[in-house]
VOGUVO-551931 format. One record per residue (C-alpha): residue in one letter; y, z, x. Coordinates in steps of 0.001 Angstrom, whole numbers, padded with zeros to 6 digits, always signed. Layout:
% VOGUVO-551931
AYZX
...
***
This chain:
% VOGUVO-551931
X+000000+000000+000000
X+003554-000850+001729
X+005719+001591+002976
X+008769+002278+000473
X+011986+001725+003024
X+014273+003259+000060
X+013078+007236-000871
X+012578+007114-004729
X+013876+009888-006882
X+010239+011335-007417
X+010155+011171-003532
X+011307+014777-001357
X+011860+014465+002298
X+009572+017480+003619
X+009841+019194+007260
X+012673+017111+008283
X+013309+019330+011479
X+011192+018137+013857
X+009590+021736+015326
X+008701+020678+019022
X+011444+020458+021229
X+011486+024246+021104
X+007820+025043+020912
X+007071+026964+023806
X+003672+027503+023163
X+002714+023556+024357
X+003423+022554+027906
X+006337+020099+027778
X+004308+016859+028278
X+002336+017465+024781
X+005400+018733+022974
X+007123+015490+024240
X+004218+013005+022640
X+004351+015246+019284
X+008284+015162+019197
X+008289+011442+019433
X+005647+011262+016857
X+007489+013070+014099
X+008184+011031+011049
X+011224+012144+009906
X+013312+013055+013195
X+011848+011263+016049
X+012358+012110+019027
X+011831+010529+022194
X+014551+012105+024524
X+012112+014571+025720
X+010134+011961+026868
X+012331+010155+029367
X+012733+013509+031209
X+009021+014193+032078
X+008602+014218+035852
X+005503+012200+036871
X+003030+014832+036867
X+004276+015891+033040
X+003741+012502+032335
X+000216+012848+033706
X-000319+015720+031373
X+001425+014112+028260
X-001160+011277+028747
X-004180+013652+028860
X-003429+015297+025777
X-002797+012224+024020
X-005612+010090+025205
X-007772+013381+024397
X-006825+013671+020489
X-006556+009839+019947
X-002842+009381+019772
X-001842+007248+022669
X-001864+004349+020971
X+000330+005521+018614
X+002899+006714+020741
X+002343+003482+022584
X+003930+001986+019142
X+006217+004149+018510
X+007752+005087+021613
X+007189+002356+024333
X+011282+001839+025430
X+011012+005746+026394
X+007737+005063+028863
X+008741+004250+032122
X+007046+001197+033901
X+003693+002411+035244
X+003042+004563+031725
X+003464+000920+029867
X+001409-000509+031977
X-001312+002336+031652
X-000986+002101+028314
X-000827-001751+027914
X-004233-001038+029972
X-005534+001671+026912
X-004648-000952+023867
X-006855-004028+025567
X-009934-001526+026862
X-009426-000612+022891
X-009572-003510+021632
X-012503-004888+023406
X-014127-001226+022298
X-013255-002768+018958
X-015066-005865+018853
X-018072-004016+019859
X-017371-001235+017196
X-017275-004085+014848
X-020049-005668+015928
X-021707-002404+015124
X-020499-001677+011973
X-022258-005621+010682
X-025338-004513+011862
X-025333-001059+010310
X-024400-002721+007080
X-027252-005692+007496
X-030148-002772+008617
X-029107-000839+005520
X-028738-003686+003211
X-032016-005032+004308
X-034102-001301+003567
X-032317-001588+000252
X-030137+001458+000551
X-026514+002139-000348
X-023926+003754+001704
X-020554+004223+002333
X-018201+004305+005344
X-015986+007204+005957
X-013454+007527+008256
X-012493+005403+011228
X-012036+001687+010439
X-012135+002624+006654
X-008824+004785+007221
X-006998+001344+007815
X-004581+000421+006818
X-003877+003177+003616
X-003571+006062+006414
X-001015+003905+008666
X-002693+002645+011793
X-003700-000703+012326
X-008077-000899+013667
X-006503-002243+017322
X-004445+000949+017689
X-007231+003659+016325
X-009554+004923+018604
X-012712+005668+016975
X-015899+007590+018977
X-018555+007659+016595
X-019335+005782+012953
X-019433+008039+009742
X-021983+007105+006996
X-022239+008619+003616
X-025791+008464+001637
X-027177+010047-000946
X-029678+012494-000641
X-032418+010273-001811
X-031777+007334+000680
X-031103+009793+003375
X-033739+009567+005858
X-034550+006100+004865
X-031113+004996+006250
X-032110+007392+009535
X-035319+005410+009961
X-033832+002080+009326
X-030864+002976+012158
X-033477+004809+014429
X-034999+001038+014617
X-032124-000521+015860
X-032361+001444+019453
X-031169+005124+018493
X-032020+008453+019105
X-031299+011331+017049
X-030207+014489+018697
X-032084+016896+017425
X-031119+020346+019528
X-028358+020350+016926
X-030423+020291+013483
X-029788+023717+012873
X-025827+023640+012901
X-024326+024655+009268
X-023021+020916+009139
X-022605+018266+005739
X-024976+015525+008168
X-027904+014884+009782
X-028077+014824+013739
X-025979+012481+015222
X-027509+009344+016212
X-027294+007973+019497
X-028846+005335+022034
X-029576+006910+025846
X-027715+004092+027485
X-027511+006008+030763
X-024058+005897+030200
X-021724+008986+032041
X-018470+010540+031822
X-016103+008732+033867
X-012798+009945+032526
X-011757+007512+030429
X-011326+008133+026724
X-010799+003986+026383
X-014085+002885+028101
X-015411-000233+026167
X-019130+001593+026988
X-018634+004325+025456
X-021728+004619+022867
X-020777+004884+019921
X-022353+007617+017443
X-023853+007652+013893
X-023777+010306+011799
X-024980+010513+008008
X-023472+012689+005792
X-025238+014153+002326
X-022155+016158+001396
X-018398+015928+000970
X-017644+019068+001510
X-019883+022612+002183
X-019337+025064-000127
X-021927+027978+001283
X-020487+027378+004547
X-016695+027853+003774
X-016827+029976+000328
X-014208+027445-001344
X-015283+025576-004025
X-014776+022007-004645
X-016466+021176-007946
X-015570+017635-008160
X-016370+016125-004618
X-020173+015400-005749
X-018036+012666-007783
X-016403+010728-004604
X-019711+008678-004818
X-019753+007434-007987
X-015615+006227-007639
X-016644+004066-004427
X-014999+000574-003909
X-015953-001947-001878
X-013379-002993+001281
X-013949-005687+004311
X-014166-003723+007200
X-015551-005950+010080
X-015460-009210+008353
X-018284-007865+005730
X-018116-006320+002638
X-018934-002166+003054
X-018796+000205+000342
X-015696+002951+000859
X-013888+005586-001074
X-011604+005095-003795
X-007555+005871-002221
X-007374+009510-003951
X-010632+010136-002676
X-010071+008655+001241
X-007247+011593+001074
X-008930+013544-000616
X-012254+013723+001999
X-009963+013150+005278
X-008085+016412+004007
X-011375+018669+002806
X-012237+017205+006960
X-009414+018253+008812
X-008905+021828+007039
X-012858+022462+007517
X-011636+021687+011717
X-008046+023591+011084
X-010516+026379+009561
X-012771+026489+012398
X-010136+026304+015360
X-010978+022956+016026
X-007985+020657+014854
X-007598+017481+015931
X-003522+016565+016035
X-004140+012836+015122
X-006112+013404+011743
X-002791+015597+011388
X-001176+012883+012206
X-002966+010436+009899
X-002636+012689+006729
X+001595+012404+007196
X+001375+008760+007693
X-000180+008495+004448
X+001779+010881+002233
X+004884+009034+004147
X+004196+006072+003159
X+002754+007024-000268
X+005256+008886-001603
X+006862+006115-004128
X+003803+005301-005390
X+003695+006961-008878
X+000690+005454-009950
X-001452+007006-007050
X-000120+010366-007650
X-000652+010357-011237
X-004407+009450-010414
X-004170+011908-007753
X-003038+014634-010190
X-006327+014187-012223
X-008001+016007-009541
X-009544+019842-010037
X-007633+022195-009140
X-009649+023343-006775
X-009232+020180-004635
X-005283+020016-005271
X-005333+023215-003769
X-007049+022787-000591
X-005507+019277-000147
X-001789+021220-000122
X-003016+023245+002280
X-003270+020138+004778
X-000265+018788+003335
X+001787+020960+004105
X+000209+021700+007900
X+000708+017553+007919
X+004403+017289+007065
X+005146+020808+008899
X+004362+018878+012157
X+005257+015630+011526
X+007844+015699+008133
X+007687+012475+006302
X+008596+012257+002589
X+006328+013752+000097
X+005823+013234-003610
X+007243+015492-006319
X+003195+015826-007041
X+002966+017173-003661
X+005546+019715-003522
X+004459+020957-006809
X+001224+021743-005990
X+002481+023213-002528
X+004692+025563-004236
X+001672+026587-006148
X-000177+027641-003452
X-000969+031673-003134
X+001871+034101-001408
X-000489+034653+001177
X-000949+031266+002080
X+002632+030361+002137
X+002962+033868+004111
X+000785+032141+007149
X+003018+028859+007197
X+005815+030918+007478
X+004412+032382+010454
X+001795+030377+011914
X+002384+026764+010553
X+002366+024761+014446
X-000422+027193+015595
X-003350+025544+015822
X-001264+023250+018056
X-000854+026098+020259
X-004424+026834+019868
X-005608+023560+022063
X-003837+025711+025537
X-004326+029245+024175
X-007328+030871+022745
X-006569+032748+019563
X-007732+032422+015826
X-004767+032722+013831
X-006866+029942+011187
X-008800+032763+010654
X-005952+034232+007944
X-005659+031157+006483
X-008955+031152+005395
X-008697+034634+004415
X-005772+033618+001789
X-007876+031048+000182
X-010874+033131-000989
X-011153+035126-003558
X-013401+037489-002907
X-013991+040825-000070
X-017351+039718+000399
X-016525+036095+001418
X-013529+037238+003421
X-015671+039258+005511
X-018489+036674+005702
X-016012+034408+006983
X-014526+036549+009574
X-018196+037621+011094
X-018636+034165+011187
X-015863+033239+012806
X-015606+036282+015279
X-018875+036358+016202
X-020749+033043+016770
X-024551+033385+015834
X-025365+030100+017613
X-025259+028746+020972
X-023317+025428+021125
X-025424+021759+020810
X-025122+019823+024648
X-022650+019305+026377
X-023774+016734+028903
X-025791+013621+030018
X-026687+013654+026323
X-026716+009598+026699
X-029251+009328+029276
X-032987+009004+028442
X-035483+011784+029840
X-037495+009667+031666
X-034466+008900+034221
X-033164+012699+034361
X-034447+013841+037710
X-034630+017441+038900
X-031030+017057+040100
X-029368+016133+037587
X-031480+018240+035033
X-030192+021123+037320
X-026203+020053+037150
X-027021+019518+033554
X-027539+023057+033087
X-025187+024449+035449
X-022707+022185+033067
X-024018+023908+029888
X-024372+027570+031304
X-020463+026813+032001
X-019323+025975+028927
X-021247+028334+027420
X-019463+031008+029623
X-016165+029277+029036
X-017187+029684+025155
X-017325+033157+025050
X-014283+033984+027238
X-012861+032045+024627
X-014151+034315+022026
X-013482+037556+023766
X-009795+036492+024665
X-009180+035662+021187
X-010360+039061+019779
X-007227+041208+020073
X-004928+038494+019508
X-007087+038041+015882
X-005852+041461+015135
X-001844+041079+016296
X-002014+037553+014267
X-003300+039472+011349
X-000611+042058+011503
X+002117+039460+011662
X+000411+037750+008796
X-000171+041132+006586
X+003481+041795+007273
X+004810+038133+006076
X+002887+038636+002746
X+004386+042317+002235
X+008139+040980+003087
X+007056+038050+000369
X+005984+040500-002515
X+009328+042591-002146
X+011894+038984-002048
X+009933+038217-004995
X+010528+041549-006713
***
């Protein structure tokens, strides 16, 4: 849907100061790519005064949560020379990634057709162009299937014979899909986020959305499926979600990663660019407003974490059902809106009061927070997961666990570190919500 150059009266321009040129808490290289990024106040002064090695660190951060490319679009007179080159360097190993991914994505669709199941994409490729990035400058690691329960592994089988392997030392993770899927290429880490070789994942989904797992019910995501629409993605036709839906799922994804301390800053990104450039449309947001309340819910909760880092306009939908949003949520914005930002250089779990606003309960409060303070499960591998067994020797099965004992260690310093900042986050929070209650009294 185009972009409306004109706000509409229905329209409501939403976080219009743009919060990063005074966020401490990110080293100035990150806080430069996020300024430039914002919507509604972009700026890219703070670029053109990185020193080289801030430059260096501005490119790690954005190569690592997939927005290079972006700022490649959006801010390419503030690079100097040998960052537009780099970058010029990032957009063609991307697109030849891309032909490949697309290459891919035909003979997913042919394997699947051909067993006689029916599936969905989610995600990646599907995102363009509703959620504002064009398939050349979207860097996707891994392809995202949806299938019903009774095609489910049917369409494993049917990919497992086209070369892939499923990892299976992760079955047990409370997840919404199967294993990922991958071939053992023999392929390494090399330090490039843009390498063309790169495998590329599978995973299949069963479920929108896990209620057991985060206590907050969303009774009408079981209906995504039946609301599918069929889009060209790749040159063939592949089954995707319906527009409300696509926001709907790539919200109920990023707050399950803002939940569990694991936010990526471009499906932040993403969300903004598509209530941006969606405000206008009063047709969508009636549609949209047909929704359970439930999902409404949850979806302001990312929507107003999207436009609190990047503004954009929003819909007069959208700030209604922000405003409606408990105290104690709105308490946490107040306080902690840019923190999981923060969270990618400092451990802490400030999410974890989020989460605590949403539910409804004691008991799931405190199920959440044992979860969340204390891990029950190792993490899945770390490393040389793309190499087959038969050509992991003795040395490198040795620096393969080294490598895992590591980040295991590097896990739980994690953990400990963020255990008495859990409980000075809280207070802050418990303190917004009390100052709330008395303004409103």
């Amino acid at each position: 849907m185009p972009r409306t150059s004109i706000a509409a009266p229905c329209e409501a321009r939403a976080g219009s100061l743009n919060p990063w040129p005074d966020y401490a808490k990110l080293p100035p290289g990150p806080a430069a790519v996020l300024a430039a990024l914002h919507l509604s106040e972009p700026r890219t002064d703070a670029l053109t005064r990185l020193t080289d090695a801030q430059w260096r660190e501005a490119l790690e951060f954005s190569d690592r949560w997939q927005l290079t490319l972006s700022l490649r679009r959006t801010a390419r007179d503030a690079m100097p020379g040998w960052i537009r080159e780099r970058t010029d360097r990032n957009g063609a190993r991307n697109r030849e990634r891309l032909a490949r991914l697309e290459q891919l994505y035909r003979d997913l669709a042919a394997a699947l057709a051909a067993a006689g199941i029916q599936f969905l994409a989610l995600k990646g490729l599907a995102h363009c162009p509703d959620f504002g990035s064009q398939p050349e400058d979207r860097t996707q690691c891994d392809i995202d299937l949806f299938v019903p329960r009774e095609g489910l592994y049917a369409a494993r089988d049917a990919i497992l014979a086209l070369g892939y392997e499923s990892m299976d030392a992760v079955e047990d993770f409370p997840t919404d899909h199967l294993p990922p899927l991958i071939r053992k290429t023999g392929w390494q880490w090399r330090g490039d986020f843009f390498d063309p070789e790169i495998p590329v994942g599978i995973e299949l989904h069963f479920q929108f959305w896990n209620d057991r797992v985060e206590r907050l019910p969303v009774p009408d995501a079981d209906e995504f499926w039946k609301r599918r629409v069929s889009r060209r993605i790749a040159g063939t036709g592949i089954s995707v979600l319906s527009a409300t839906d696509a926001l709907a799922f790539a919200s109920l994804h990023l707050l399950k990663h803002v939940l569990r301390g694991s936010c990526r800053p471009f499906h932040v990104y993403e969300v903004a660019r598509f209530l941006d450039s969606h405000a206008g449309d009063s047709a969508f947001w009636s549609e949209w407003s047909g929704q359970s309340p439930e999902l409404r819910r949850l979806e302001a909760v990312v929507f107003r974490l999207a436009t609190a880092w990047f503004g954009g306009a929003r819909n007069a939908a959208v700030e209604e059902e922000i405003e409606r949003l408990p105290a104690a949520t709105r308490a946490w914005f107040d306080e902690f809106a840019l923190s999981p930002a923060g969270g990618l250089y400092r451990s802490h779990k400030d999410e974890l009061w989020l989460h605590v606003s949403l539910l409804k309960s004691r008991r799931d409060a405190w199920g959440v927070a044992r979860r969340r303070l204390l891990p029950e499960r190792l993490p899945g591998p770390v490393d040389a997961i793309h190499i087959p067994e038969s050509e992991i020797g003795w040395r490198r099965r040795a620096l393969k666990g080294l490598r895992y004992a590591a980040f295991v260690a590097s896990r739980l310093r994690h953990h400990a570190a963020a255990l008495p900042r859990v409980a000075i986050s809280g207070a802050k929070w418990r303190r917004r919500v009390r100052a709330g209650i008395r303004g409103s009294s």
